[in-house]
N, CA, C and O atoms as CSV, one atom per row, in Angstrom:
chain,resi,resn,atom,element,x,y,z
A,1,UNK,N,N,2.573,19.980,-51.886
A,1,UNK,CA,C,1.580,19.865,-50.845
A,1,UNK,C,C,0.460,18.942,-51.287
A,1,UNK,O,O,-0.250,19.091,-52.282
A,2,UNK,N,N,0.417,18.060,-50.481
A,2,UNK,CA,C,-0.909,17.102,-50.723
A,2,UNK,C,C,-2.318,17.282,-50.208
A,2,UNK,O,O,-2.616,16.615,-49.217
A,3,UNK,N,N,-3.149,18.013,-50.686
A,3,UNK,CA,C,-4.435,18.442,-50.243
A,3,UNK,C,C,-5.476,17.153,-49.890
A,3,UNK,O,O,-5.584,16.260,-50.730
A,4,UNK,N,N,-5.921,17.111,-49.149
A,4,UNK,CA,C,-7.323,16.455,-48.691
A,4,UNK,C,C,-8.410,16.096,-49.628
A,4,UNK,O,O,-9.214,17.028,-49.636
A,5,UNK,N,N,-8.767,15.177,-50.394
A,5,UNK,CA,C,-9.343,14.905,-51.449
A,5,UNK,C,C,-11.371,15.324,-51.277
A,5,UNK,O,O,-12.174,14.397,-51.164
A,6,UNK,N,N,-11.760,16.586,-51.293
A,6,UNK,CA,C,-12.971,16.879,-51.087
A,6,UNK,C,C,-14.424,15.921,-51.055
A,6,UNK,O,O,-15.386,15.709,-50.317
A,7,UNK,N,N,-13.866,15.502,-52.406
A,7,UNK,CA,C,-14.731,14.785,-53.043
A,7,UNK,C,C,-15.331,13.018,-52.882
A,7,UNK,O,O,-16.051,12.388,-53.657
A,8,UNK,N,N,-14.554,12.486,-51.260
A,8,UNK,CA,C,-14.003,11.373,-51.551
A,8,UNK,C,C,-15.597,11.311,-51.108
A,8,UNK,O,O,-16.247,11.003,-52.107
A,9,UNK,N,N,-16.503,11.508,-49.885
A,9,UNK,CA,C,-17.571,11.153,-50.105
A,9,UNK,C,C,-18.078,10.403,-50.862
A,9,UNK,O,O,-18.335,9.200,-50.922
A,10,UNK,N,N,-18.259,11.748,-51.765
A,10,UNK,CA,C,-19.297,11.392,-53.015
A,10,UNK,C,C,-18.552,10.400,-53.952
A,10,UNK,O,O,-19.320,9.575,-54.447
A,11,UNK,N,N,-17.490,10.296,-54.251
A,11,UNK,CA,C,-16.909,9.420,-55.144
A,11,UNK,C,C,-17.454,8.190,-54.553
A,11,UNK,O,O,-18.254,7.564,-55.248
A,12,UNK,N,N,-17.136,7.706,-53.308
A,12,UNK,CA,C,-17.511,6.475,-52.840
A,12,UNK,C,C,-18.843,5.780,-52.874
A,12,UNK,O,O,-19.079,4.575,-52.786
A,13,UNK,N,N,-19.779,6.939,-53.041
A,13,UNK,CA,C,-21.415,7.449,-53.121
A,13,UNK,C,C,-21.267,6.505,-54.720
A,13,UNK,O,O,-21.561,5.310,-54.749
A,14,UNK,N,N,-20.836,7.160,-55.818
A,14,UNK,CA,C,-21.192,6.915,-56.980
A,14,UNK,C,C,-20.402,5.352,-57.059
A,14,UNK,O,O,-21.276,4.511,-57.270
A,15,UNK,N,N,-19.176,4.779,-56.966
A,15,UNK,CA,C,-18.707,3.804,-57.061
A,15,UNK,C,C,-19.837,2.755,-56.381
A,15,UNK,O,O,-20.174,1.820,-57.106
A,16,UNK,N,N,-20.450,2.840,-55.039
A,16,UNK,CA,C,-21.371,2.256,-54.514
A,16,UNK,C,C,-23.002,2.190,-55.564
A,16,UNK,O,O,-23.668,1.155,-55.546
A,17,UNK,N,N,-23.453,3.417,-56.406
A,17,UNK,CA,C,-24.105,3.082,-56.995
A,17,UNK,C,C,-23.984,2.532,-57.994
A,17,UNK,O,O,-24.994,1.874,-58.246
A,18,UNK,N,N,-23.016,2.438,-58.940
A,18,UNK,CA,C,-22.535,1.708,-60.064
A,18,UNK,C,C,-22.238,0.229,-59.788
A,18,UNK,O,O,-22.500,-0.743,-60.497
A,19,UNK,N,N,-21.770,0.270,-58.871
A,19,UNK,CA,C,-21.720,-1.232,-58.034
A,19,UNK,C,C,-22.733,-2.141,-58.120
A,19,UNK,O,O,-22.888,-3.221,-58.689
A,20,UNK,N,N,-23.567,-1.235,-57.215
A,20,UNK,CA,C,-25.188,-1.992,-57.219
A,20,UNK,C,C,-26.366,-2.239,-58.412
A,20,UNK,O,O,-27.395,-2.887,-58.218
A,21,UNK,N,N,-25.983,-1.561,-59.735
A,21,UNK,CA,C,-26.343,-1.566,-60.235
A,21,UNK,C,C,-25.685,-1.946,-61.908
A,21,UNK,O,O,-25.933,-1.626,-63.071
A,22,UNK,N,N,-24.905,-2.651,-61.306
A,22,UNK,CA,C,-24.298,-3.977,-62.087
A,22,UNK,C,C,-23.737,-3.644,-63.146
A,22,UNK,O,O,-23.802,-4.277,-64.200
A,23,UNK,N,N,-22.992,-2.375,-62.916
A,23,UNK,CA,C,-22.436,-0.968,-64.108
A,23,UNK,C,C,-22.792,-0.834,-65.412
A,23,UNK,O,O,-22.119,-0.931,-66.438
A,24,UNK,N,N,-24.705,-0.442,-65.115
A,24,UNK,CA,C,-25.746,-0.569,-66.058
A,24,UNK,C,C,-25.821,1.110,-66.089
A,24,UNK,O,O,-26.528,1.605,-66.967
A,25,UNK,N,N,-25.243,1.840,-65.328
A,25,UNK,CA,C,-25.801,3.073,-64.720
A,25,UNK,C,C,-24.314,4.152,-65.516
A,25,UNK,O,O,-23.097,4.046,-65.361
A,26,UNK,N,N,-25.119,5.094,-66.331
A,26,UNK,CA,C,-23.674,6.093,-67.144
A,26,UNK,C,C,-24.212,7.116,-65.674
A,26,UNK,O,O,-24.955,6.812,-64.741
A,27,UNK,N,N,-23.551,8.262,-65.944
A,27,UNK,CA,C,-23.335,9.357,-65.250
A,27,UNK,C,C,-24.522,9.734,-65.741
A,27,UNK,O,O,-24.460,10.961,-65.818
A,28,UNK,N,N,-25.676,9.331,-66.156
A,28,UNK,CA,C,-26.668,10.221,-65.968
A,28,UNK,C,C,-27.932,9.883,-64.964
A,28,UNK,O,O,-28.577,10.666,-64.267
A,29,UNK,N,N,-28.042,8.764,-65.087
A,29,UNK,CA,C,-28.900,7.916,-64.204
A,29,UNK,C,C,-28.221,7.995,-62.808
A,29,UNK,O,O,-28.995,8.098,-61.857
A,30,UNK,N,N,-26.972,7.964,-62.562
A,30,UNK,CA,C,-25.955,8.185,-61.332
A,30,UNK,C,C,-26.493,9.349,-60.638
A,30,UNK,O,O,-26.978,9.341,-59.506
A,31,UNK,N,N,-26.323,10.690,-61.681
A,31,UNK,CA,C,-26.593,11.805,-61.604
A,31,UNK,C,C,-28.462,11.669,-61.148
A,31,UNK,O,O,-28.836,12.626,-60.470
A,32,UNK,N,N,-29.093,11.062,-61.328
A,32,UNK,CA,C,-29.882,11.389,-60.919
A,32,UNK,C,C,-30.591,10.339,-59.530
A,32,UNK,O,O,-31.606,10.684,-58.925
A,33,UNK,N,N,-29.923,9.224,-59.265
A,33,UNK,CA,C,-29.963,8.509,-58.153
A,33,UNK,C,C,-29.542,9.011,-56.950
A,33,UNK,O,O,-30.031,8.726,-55.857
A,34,UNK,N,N,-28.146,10.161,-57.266
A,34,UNK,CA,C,-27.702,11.233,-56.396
A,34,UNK,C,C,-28.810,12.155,-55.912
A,34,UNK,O,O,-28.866,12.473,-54.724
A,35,UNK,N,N,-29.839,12.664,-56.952
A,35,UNK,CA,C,-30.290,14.077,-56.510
A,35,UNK,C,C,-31.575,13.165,-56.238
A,35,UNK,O,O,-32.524,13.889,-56.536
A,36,UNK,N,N,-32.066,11.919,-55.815
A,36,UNK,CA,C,-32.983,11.599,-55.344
A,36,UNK,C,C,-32.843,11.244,-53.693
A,36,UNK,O,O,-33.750,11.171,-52.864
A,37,UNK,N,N,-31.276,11.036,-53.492
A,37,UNK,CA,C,-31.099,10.731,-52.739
A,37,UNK,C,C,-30.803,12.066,-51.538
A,37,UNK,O,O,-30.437,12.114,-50.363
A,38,UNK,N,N,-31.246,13.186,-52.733
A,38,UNK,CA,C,-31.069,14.776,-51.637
A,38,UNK,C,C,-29.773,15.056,-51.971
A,38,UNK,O,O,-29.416,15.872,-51.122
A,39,UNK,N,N,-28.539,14.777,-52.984
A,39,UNK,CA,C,-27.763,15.460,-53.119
A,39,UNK,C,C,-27.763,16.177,-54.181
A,39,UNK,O,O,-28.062,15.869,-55.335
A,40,UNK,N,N,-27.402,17.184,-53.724
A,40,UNK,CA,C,-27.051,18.451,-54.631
A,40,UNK,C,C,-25.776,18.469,-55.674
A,40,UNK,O,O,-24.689,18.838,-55.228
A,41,UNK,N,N,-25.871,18.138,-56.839
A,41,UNK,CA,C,-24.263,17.949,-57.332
A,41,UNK,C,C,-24.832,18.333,-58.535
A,41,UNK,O,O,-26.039,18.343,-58.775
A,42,UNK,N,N,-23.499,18.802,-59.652
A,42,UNK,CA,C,-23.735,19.126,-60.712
A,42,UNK,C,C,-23.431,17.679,-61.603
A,42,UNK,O,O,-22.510,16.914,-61.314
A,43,UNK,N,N,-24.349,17.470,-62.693
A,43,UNK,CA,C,-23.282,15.929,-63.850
A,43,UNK,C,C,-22.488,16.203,-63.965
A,43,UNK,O,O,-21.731,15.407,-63.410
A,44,UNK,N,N,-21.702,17.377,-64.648
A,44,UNK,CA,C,-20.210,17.507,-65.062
A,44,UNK,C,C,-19.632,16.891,-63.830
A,44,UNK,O,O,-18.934,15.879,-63.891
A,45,UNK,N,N,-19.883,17.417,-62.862
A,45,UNK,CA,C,-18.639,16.768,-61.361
A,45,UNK,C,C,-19.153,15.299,-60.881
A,45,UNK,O,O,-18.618,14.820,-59.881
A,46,UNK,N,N,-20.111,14.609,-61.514
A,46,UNK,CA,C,-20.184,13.058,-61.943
A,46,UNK,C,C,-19.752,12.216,-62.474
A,46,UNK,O,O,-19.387,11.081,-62.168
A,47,UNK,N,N,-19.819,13.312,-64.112
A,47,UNK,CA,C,-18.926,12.646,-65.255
A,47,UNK,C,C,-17.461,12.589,-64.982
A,47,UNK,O,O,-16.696,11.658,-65.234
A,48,UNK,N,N,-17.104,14.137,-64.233
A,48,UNK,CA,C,-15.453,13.590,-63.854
A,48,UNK,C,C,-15.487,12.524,-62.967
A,48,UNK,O,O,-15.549,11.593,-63.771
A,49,UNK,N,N,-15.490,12.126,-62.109
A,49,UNK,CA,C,-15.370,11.506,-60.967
A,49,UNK,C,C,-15.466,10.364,-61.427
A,49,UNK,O,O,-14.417,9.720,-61.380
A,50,UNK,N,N,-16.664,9.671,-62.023
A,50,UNK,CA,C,-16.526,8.662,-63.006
A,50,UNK,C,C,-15.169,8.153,-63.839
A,50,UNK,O,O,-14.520,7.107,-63.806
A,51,UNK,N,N,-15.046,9.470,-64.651
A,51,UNK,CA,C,-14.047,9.431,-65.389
A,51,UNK,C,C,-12.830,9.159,-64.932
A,51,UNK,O,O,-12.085,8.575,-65.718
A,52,UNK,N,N,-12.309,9.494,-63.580
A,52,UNK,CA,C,-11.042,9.387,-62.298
A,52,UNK,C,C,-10.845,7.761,-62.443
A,52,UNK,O,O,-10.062,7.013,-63.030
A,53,UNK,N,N,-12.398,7.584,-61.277
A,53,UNK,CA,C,-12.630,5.958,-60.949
A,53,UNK,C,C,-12.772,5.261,-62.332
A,53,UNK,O,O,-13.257,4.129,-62.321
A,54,UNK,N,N,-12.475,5.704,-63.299
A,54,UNK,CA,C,-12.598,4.436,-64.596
A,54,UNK,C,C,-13.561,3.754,-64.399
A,54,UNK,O,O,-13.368,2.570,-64.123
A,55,UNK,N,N,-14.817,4.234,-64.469
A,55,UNK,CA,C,-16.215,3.814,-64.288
A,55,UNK,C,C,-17.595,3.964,-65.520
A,55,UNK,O,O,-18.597,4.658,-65.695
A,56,UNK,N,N,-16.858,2.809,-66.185
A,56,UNK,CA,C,-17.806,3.193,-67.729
A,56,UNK,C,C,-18.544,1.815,-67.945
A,56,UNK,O,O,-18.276,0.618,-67.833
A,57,UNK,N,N,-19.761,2.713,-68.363
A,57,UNK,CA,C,-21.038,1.467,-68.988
A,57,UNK,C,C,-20.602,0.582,-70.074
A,57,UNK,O,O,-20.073,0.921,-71.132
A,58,UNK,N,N,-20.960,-0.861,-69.579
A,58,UNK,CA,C,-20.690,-2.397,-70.421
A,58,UNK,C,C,-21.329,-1.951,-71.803
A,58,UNK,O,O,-21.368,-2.738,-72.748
């Protein structure tokens, strides 16, 4: 069974900020561009998601 990917939102959320920010940005600064932006998320479920999208600082 192929489930509905929850998370795709926010994944797209963080790929868009790493994007823009010229993949200067680890999962912590991410993590906190998120909760400025009013989302509620934990880092660990940053750092994965990151970790999925193969999204690591130069």
């Amino acid at each position: 069974m192929k489930k509905e990917n929850p998370d795709k939102e926010l994944e797209e959320l963080i790929q868009a900020i790493f994007d823009e920010n010229d993949a200067s940005y680890g999962y912590r600064r991410i993590y906190l561009a998120l909760r400025n932006k009013g989302y509620k998320v934990n880092h660990k479920k940053v750092q994965r998601i990151m970790r999925k999208l193969g999204l690591m600082v130069k």
